[in-house]
C-alpha positions in Angstrom: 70.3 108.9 116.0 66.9 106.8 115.9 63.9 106.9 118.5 65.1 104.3 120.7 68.7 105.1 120.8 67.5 109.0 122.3 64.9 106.9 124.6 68.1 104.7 126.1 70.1 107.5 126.5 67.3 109.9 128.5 66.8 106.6 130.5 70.9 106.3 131.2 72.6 110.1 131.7 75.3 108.4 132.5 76.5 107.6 129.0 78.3 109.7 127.2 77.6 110.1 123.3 80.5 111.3 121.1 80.3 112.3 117.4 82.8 110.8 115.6 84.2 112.0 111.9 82.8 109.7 108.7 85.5 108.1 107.2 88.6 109.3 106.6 90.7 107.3 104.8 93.7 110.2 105.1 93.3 109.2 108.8 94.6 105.6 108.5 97.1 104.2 108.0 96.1 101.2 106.4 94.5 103.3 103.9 98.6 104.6 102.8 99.8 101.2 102.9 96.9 99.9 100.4 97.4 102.9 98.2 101.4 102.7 97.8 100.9 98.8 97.5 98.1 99.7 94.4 99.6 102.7 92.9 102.9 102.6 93.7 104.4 99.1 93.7 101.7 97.3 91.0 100.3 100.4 89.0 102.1 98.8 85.9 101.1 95.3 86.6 98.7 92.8 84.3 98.7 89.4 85.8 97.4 86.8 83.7 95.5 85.5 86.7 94.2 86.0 90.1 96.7 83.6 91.7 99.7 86.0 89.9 98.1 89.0 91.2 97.7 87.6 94.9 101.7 86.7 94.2 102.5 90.0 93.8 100.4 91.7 96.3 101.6 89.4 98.6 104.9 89.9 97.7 104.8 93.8 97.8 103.2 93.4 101.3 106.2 91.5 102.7 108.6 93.8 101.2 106.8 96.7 103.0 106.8 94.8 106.2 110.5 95.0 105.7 110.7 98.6 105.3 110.0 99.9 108.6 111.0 103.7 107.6 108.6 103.6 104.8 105.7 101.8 107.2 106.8 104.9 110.0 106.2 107.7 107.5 102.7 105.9 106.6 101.5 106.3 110.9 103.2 110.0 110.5 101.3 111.1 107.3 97.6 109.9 109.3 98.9 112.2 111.9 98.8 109.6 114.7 100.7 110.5 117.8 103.5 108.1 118.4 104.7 107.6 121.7 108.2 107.6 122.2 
């Protein structure tokens, strides 16, 4: 924390500072759908060009979408609580 963010909060008691972990990828979920979409699904792939490899990312994104089981156990593994 700099100078003038400890001057603010010795001016305002009221706020609360937390510490919050660096990243984390393992922590979100995003993070599992990029990886099974990169090493998973295209890990075999050589498009000719960038307008073949955005076909088949986009591609493998919709099919994901379509797999809600598989999108489930990607919230699960990041350990976010799922309400019921």
């Amino acid at each position: 924390m700099n100078g003038y963010v400890k001057a603010f909060l010795a001016e305002n008691p009221d706020i609360v500072v937390e510490d919050f972990p660096g990243y984390v990828p393992d922590l979100n979920p995003d993070e599992w759908v990029w990886g099974w979409t990169k090493y998973g699904r295209l890990s075999n792939l050589a498009a000719w060009n960038v307008e073949e490899l955005w076909d088949h990312i986009v591609m493998a994104l919709i099919d994901l979408k379509l797999q809600p089981r598989m999108l489930n156990a990607f919230i699960q593994e990041a350990g976010i609580p799922v309400a019921a």
